[in-house]
C-alpha positions as CSV (number, residue, x, y, z in Angstrom):
1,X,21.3,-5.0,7.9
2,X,22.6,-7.9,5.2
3,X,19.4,-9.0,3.7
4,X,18.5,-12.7,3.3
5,X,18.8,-13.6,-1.1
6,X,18.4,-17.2,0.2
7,X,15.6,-18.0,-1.1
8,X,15.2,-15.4,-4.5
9,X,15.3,-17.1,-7.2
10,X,17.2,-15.5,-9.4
11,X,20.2,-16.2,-7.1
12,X,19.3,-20.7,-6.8
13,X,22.1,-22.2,-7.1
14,X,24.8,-20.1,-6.0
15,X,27.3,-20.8,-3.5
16,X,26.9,-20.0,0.3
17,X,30.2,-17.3,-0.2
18,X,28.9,-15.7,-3.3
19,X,25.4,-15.3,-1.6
20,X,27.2,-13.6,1.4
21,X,29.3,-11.6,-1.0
22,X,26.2,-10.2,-3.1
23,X,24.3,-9.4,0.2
24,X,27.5,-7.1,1.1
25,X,27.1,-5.2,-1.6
26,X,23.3,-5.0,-0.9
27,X,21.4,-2.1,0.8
28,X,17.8,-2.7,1.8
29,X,15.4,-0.4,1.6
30,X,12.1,0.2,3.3
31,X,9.3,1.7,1.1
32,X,5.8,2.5,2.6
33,X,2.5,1.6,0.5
34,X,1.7,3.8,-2.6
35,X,5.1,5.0,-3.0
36,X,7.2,5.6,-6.1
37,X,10.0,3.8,-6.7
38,X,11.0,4.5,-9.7
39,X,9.6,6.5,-12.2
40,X,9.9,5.6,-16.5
41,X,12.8,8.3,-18.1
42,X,14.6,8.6,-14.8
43,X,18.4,7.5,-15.0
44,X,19.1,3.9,-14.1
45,X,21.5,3.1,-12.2
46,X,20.2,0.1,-10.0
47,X,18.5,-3.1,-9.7
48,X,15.8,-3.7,-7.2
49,X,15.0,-7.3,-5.6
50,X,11.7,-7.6,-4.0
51,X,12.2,-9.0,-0.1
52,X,8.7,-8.7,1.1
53,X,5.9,-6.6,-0.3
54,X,4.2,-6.2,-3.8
55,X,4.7,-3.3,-6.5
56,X,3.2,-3.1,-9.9
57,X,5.2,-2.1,-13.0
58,X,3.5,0.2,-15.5
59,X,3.6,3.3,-17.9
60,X,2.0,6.7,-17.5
61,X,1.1,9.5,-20.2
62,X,1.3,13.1,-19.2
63,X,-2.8,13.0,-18.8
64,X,-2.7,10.0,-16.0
65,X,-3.5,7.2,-18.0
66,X,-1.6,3.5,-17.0
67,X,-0.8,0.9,-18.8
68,X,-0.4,-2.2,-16.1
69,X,2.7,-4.1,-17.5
70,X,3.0,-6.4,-14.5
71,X,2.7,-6.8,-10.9
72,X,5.8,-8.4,-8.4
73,X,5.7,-9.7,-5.2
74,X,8.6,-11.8,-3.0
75,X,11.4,-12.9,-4.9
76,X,11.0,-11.2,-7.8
77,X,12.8,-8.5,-9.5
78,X,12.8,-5.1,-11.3
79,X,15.3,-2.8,-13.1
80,X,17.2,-5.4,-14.5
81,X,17.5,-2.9,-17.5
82,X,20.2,-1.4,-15.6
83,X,22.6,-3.2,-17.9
84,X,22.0,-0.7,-21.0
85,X,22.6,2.4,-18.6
86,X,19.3,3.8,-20.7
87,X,16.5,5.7,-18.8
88,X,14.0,3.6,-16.9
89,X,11.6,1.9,-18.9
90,X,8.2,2.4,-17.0
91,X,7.6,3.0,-13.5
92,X,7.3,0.7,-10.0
93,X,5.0,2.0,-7.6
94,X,4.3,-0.1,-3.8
95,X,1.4,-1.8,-3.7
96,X,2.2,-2.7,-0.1
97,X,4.6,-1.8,2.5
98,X,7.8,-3.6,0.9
99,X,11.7,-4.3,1.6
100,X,13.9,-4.0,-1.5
101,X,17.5,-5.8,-1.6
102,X,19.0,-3.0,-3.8
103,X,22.4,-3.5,-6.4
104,X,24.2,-0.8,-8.1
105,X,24.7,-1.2,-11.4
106,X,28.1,-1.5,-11.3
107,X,27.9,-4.4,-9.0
108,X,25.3,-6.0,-10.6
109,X,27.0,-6.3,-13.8
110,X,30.3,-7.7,-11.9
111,X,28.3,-10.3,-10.6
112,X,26.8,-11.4,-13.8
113,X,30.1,-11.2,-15.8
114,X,31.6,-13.8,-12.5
115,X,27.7,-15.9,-13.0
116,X,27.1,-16.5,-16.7
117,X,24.5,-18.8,-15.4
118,X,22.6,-16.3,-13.7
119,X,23.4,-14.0,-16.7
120,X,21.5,-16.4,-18.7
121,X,18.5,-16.4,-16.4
122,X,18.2,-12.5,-16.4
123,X,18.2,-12.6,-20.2
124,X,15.7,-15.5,-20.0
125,X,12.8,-13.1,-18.1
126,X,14.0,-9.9,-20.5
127,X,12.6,-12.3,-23.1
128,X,9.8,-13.4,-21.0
129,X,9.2,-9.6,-20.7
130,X,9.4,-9.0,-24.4
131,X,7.4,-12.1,-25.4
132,X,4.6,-10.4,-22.8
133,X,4.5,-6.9,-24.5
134,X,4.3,-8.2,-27.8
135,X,0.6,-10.6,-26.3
136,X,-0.2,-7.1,-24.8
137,X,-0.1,-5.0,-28.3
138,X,-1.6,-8.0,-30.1
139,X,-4.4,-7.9,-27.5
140,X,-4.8,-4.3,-27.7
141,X,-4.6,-4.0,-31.8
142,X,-7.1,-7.6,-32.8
143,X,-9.3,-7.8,-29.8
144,X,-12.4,-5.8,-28.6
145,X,-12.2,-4.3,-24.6
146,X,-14.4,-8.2,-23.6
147,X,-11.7,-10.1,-25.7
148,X,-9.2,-8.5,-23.7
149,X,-10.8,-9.3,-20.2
150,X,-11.6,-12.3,-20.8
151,X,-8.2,-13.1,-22.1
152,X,-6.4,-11.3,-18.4
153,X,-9.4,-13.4,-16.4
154,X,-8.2,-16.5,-18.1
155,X,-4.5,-15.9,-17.9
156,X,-4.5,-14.7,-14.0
157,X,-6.5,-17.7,-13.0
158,X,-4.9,-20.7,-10.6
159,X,-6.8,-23.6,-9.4
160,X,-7.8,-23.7,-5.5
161,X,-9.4,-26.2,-4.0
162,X,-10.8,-27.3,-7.7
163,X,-11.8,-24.1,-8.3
164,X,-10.3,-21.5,-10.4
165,X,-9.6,-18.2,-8.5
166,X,-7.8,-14.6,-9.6
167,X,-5.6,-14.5,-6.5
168,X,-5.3,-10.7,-6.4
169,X,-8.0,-8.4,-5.3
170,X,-8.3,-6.3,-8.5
171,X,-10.0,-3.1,-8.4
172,X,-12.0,-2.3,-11.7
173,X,-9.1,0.9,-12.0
174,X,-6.3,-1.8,-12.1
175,X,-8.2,-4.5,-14.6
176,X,-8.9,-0.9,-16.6
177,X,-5.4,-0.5,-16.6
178,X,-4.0,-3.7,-17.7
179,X,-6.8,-4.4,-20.8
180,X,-6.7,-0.2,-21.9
181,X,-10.4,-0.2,-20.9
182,X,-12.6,2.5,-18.8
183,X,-13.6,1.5,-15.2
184,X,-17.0,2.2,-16.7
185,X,-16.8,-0.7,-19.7
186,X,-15.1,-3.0,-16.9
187,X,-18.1,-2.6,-14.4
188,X,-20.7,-3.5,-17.0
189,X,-18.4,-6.2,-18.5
190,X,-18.2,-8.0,-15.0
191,X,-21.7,-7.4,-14.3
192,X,-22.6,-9.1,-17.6
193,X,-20.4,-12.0,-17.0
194,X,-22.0,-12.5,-13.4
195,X,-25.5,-12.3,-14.7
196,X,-24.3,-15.2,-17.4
197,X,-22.8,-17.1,-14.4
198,X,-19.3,-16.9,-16.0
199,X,-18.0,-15.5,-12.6
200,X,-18.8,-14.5,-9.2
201,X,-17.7,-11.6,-7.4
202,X,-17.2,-12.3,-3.4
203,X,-15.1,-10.3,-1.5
204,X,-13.5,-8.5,-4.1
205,X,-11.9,-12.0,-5.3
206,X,-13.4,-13.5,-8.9
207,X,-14.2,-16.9,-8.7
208,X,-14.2,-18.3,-12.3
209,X,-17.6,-20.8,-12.7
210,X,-17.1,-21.5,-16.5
211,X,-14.8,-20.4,-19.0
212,X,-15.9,-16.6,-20.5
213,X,-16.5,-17.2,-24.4
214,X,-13.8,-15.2,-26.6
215,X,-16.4,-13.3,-27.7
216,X,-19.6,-12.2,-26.4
């Protein structure tokens, strides 16, 4: 099956016969929920284009720790690394049941060298990326474990019906693991910030009532 890269971003722009051309060269694949799909130090040899689902990027230590770098859903993409032929960077896990449009490196690299355009986008998120890990060690070095949650509650908020939400369903694991916290330190955290009427907790969704202080 030729997958759809319609509507992906990454590919606006292009022409109806390139499209079809990329998606010949595409295979999809069909991961179930809580599955690896690529793992930090393995070779690299591909590039992955989200079609439906939602994975979350991270990196592990050899005692289970994770370091939440980012989390992808429709129309996003991963592996773009590929271009270096290094290792793998960090590791993708499902976070749902997801379709993948996946490129070999070979013909992903074809394609950009025919697209400089779309070259230039690719380098674009690398930086994005790059900009993002440099906030994340800042954060980690300057700020105490509250400065840090408060800075990922404020960053992941959107407005919603004049509200301001965090559209995912965090558990207090995966907050843990994007601010280098304990679960522990995150329950009493969000339990402090309820009680001050910062937040409110419904359904596993935050709701954001006023803006945490920096501090507290």
């Amino acid at each position: 099956m030729k997958p759809d890269l319609s509507s992906i971003p990454l590919f606006e722009g292009l022409r109806e016969e390139d499209l079809r051309a990329l998606s010949d060269r595409a295979i999809v694949r069909s991961v179930p929920k809580n599955a690896i799909v690529i793992t930090e130090g393995d070779a690299t040899d591909s590039l992955y284009v989200i079609l439906s689902g939602k994975v979350k990027v991270y990196l592990g230590d050899e005692a289970g720790k994770e370091l939440l770098l980012d989390v992808l859903g429709p129309g996003k993409y991963f592996g773009e690394m590929v271009l270096d032929e290094g290792p793998r960077s960090a590791s993708v896990v499902t976070l749902e049941p997801s379709h993948f449009a996946v490129l070999s490196r070979a013909d992903f690299r074809g394609f950009l060298l025919r697209h400089p355009e779309i070259a230039l986008h690719v380098i674009t998120n690398l930086i994005r990326l790059a900009r993002g890990l440099n906030e994340n060690v800042k954060s980690l070095a300057l700020l105490d474990v509250y400065g840090r949650v408060a800075r990922m509650l404020n960053e992941l908020a959107v407005e919603e019906n004049g509200r301001l939400v965090i559209p995912e369903r965090l558990t207090q694991r995966e907050m843990a693991n994007r601010v280098g916290a304990s679960r522990e330190m995150i329950n009493r955290i969000l339990r402090d910030l309820t009680i001050g009427g910062y937040i409110a907790v419904e359904s596993g969704r935050i709701t954001i009532r006023k803006t945490p202080p920096a501090r507290w």
